[in-house]
Structure formats: C-alpha cells, structure tokens
BAGU-779072 format. One record per residue (C-alpha): residue number from 1; chain; x, y, z. Coordinates in pm, whole numbers. Layout:
residues N
- NUM, A, X, Y, Z;
...
end
This chain:
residues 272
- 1, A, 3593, -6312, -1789;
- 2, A, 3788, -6025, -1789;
- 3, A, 3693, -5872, -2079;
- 4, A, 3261, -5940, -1966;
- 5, A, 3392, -5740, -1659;
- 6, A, 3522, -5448, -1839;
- 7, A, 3219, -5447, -2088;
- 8, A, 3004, -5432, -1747;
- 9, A, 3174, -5192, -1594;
- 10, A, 3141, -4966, -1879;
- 11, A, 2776, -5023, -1930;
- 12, A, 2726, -4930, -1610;
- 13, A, 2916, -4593, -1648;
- 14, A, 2742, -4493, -1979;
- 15, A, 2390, -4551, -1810;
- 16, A, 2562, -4313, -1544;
- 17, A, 2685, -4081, -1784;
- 18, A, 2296, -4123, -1967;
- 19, A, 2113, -4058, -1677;
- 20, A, 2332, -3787, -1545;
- 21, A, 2261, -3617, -1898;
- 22, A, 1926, -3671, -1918;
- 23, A, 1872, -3565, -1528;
- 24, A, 2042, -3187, -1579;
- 25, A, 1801, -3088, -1823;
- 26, A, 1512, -3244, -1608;
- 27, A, 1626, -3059, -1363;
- 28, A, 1606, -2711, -1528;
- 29, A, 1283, -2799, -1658;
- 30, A, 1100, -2866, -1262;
- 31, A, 1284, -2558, -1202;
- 32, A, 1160, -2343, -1505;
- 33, A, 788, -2503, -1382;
- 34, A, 818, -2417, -1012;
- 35, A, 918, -2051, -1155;
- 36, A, 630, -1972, -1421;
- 37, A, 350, -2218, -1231;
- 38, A, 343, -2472, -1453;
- 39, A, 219, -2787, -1362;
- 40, A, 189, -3006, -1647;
- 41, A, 566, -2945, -1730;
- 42, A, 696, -3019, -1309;
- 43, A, 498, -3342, -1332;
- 44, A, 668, -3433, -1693;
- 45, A, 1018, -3336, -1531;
- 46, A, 979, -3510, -1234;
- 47, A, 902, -3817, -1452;
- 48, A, 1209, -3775, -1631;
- 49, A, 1413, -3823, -1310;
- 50, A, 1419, -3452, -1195;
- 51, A, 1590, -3378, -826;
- 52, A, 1312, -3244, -666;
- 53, A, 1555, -3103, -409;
- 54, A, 1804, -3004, -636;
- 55, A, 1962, -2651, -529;
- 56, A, 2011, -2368, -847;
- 57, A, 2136, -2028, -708;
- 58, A, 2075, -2067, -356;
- 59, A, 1705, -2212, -422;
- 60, A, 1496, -2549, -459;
- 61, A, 1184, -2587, -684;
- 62, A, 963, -2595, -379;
- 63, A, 1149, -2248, -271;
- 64, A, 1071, -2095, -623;
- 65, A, 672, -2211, -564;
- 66, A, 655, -2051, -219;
- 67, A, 774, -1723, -392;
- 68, A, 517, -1742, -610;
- 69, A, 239, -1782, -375;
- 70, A, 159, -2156, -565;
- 71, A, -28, -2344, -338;
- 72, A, -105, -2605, -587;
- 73, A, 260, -2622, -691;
- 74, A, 385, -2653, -328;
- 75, A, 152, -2930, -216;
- 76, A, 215, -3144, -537;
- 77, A, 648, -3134, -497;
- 78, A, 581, -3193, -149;
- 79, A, 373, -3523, -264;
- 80, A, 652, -3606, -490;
- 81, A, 926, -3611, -242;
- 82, A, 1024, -3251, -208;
- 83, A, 1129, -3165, 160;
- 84, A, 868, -2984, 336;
- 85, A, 1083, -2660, 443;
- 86, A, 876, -2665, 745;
- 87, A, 557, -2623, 507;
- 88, A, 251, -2779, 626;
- 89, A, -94, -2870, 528;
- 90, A, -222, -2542, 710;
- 91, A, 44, -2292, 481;
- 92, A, -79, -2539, 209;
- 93, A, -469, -2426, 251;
- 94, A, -327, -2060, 305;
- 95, A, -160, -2055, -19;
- 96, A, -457, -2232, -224;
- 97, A, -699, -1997, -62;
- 98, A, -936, -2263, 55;
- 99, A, -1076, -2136, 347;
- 100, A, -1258, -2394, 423;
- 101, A, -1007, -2639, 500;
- 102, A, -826, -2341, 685;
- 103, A, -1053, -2389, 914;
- 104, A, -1105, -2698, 895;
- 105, A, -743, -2751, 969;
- 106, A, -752, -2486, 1241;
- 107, A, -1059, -2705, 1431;
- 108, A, -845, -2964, 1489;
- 109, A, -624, -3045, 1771;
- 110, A, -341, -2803, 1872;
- 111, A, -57, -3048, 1753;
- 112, A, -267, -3113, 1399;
- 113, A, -342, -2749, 1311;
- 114, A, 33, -2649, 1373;
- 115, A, -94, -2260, 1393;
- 116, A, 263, -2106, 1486;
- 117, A, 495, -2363, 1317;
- 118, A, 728, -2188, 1082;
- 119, A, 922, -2271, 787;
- 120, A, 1273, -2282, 743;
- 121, A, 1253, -1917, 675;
- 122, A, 1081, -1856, 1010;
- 123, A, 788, -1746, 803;
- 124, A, 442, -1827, 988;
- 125, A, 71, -1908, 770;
- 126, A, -25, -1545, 878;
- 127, A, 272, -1417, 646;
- 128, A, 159, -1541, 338;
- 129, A, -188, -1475, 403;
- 130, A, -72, -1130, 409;
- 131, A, 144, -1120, 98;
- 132, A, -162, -1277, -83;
- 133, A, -398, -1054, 29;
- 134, A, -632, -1246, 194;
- 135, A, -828, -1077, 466;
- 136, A, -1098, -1337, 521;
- 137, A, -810, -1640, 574;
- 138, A, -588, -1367, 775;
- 139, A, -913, -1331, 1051;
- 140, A, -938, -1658, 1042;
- 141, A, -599, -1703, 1187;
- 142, A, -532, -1441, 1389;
- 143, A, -899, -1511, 1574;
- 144, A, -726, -1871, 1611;
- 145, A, -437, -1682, 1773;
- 146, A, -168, -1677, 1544;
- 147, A, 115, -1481, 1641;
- 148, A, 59, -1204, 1508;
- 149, A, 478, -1025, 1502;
- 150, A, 678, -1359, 1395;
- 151, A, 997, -1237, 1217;
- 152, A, 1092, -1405, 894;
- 153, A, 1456, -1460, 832;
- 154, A, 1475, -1157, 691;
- 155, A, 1375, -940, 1062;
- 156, A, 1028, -873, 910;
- 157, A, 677, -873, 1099;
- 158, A, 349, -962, 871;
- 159, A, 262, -573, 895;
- 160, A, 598, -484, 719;
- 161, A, 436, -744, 444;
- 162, A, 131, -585, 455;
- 163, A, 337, -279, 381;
- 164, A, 566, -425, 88;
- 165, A, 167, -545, -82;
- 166, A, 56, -189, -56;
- 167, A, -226, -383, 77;
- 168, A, -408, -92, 283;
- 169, A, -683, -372, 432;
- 170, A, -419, -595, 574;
- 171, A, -270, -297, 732;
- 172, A, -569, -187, 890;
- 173, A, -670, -565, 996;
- 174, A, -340, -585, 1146;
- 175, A, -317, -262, 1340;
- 176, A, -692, -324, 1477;
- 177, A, -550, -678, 1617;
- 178, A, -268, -469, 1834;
- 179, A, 41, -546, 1547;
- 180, A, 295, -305, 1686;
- 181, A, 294, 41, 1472;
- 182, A, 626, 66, 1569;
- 183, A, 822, -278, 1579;
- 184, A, 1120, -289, 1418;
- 185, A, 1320, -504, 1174;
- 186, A, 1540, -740, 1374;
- 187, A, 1843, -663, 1080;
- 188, A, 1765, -316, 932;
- 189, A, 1584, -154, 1213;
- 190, A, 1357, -31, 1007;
- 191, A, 1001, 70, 1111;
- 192, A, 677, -7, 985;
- 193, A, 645, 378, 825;
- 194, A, 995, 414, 795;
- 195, A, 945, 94, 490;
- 196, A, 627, 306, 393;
- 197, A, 816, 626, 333;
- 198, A, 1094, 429, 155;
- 199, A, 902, 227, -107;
- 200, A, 604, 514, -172;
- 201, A, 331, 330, -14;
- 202, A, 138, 653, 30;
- 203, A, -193, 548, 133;
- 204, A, -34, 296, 393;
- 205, A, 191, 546, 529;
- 206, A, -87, 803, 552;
- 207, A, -284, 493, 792;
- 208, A, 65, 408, 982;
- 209, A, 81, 760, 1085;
- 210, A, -287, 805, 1215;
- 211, A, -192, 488, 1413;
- 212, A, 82, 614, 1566;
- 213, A, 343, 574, 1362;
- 214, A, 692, 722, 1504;
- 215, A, 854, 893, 1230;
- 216, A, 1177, 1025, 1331;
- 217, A, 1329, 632, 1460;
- 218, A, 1629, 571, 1264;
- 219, A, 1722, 272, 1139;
- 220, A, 2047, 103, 1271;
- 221, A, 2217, 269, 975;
- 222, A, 2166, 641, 1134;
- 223, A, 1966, 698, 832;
- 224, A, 1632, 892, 890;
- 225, A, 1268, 789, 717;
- 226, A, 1261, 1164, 563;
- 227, A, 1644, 1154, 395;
- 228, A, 1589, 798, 279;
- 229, A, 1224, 876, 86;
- 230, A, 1409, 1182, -59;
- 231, A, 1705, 945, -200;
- 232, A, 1491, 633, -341;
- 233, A, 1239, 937, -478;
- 234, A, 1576, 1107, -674;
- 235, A, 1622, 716, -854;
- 236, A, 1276, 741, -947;
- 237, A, 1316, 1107, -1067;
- 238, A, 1560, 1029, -1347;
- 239, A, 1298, 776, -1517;
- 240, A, 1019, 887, -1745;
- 241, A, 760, 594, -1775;
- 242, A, 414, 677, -1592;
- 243, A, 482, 411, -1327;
- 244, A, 824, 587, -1256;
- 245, A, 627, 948, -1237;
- 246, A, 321, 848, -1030;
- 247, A, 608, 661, -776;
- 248, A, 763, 1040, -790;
- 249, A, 442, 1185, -716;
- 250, A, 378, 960, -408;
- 251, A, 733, 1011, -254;
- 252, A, 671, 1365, -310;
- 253, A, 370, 1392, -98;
- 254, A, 473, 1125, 189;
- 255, A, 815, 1390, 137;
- 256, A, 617, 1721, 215;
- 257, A, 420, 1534, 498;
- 258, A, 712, 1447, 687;
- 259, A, 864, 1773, 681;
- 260, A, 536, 1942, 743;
- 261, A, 570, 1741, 1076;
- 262, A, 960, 1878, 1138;
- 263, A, 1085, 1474, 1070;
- 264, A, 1438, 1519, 1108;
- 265, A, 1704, 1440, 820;
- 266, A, 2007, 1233, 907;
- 267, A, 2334, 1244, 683;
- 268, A, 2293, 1024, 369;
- 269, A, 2346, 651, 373;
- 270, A, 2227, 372, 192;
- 271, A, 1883, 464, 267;
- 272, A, 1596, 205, 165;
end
C-alpha cells in the first residue's frame, strides 16, 4: 500500500514537472504571437496550455496586442480567457477598424456602448483611434461625445498621440473639436508643441503654433521647448543615415522658428 502511494505520488509530480515544462515554452510562444500578430501560432499555444495571463517583463500577451494596434488579436485572447484590462467590445471595433459596428456599438444604450470607459491604463477608444490614424472612427466618437482630454497613465491627452503619429489630420480634427492647444502632461508637463519641438514633428508643430500654441511653457523640469529641440537635434546630428539627416533638417527648422519668435532657452536638462 505504501509503496502504490509513493508510485502515485510521484506520478503525480512528474505530470507536474511535464506540464510545467511543456507550459514555459507555450508560454513564450502566445507571447512571441501577441508580439509579431500571429494568430495561427497564439491559438496553437494556447492549445498547448499557454497562461494567457502570464506576466513577461512587466507585460501580458493581451498587453503586447494592444501595443500593436491588433484588434483581431485582442478580441480572440479576450475569448480565450485573457482578462479584459478594461478593454471592451467598443476599443475592440476601434482597433479592427470596423466602423460599422463602432457605431453600431455607439447606438446602443449608454451602459452598452461604454463611450468613456478606460482601460487599466486609463486609455479611452478615442486614444487608439488616434494612434491608428483613423479620422472617420475618431468623428465618430467624438460626435458621440467622447472625452476628448482623458490622460493615459502616462499624463498624455489623445492630441499629444496625435502628435507622437505625426498624424497632421488627427491634429487638426482634434484642435477643430476644442482639444486644448495647450494642456499639459499630468507627469512631464510637457505641452502639446513643446512634444512637437522635441520629437521633429515639423508639420504638426507648424499647425500647433497657428492654433495657439504657447511656446515658451516649461516643463516641470525648468527645461524650455527651444533648449530641448536643440539637445535631441545634437543626438541626431552625430548619425549619418538619411532618416537621421532629414530628422536634423526638421529640428533645424522648428529650431530657427522658435528663435525667430525670441522662445526663451532654459539651462540644459534632460530635455525630451
């Protein structure tokens, strides 16, 4: 009797010990899927026992699909167990660009269409309608009253997205529907043309400013929009690839504009 109990005690810890080993590699594999947007190879590693929640460097499959913009990822870990993150069927139709059941979704009653619900990253459906560039699904939202200056997690507004895109449309769309030219991040205090200046996004900083874009707000650093484009532009100035140079050309016009306008310089920091 003894010796049965043994033998069935260590069965059961090699089937552990087996499914334990088989469940780490699944587990890499859902994650390597929800990374690259591969969706024969997350339903295959969820088969094999994956953890759909599983955590790998601070984030989850579903976390790694959201990045991505993967609609069709998100909605199929959510169906397989994945925890929703505050995702719902609205972000869903966001992400897959189906604007149809945007607004069919957005027809519905208040408590259905969840407009202003947020994830767990206090991101709202108007964020990542921004990030992917979709004008006709961003109307469709802010029309429906989306609010349009949620902060993420991160202390930034859908306009500072737009900004980030380079997305010149979604800029425009946003300042027409009163977006605040001048709101700042929560964290960084950074302004809308102060992130413009920093990251070269000429053509968007050029719009910002005809909006009414304050130039000389610091950021809660002390650091100025004029002395932080001149220290990102220096990094850029020591590469030579085109994408470096034409990066170096746009810093060196939003540059010249600023001081053209007497944008004061603050004592260097860490900048952008």
């Amino acid at each position: 009797m003894k010796h049965l109990l043994l033998t069935g005690i260590a069965c059961c810890l090699l089937t552990a010990a087996t499914t334990d080993a088989l469940a780490a590699p699944a587990d890499d594999a859902l994650r390597t899927a929800a990374t690259k947007g591969d969706m024969a190879q997350a339903k295959q590693a969820i088969r094999d026992g994956a953890d759909i929640n599983a955590f790998h460097e601070g984030r989850t499959p579903l976390m790694h699909a959201l990045e991505r913009n993967d609609g069709a990822m998100v909605e199929a870990l959510i169906a397989a167990g994945a925890k929703s993150q505050g995702v719902t069927p609205l972000l869903i139709a966001v992400l897959k660009q189906d604007a149809a059941r945007v607004k069919e979704l957005l027809a519905a009653s208040a408590k259905a269409r969840t407009l202003n619900a947020k994830t767990d990253w206090q991101e709202n459906a108007l964020h990542y309608a921004v990030r992917i560039k979709n004008a006709e699904i961003a109307r469709l939202l802010i029309r429906a009253g989306v609010y349009i200056e949620q902060r993420d997690e991160n202390g930034c507004t859908p306009l500072m997205w737009a900004i980030r895109a380079d997305s010149d449309e979604m800029v425009t769309l946003l300042l027409d529907n009163k977006a605040n030219v001048n709101m700042r991040n929560s964290y960084t205090g950074e302004t809308p043309i102060f992130i413009a200046a920093c990251e070269a996004r000429l053509s968007c900083f050029n719009i910002l400013l005809s909006r009414g874009g304050k130039y000389n707000i610091l950021d809660f650093g002390k650091n100025s929009a004029l002395t932080s484009a001149m220290m990102a532009r220096d990094s850029y100035g020591e590469r030579d690839d085109a994408e470096s140079k034409a990066m170096t050309e746009r810093f060196d016009k939003i540059i010249a504009t600023l001081k053209k306008l007497g944008a004061v310089e603050s004592e260097p920091g860490e900048g952008c």
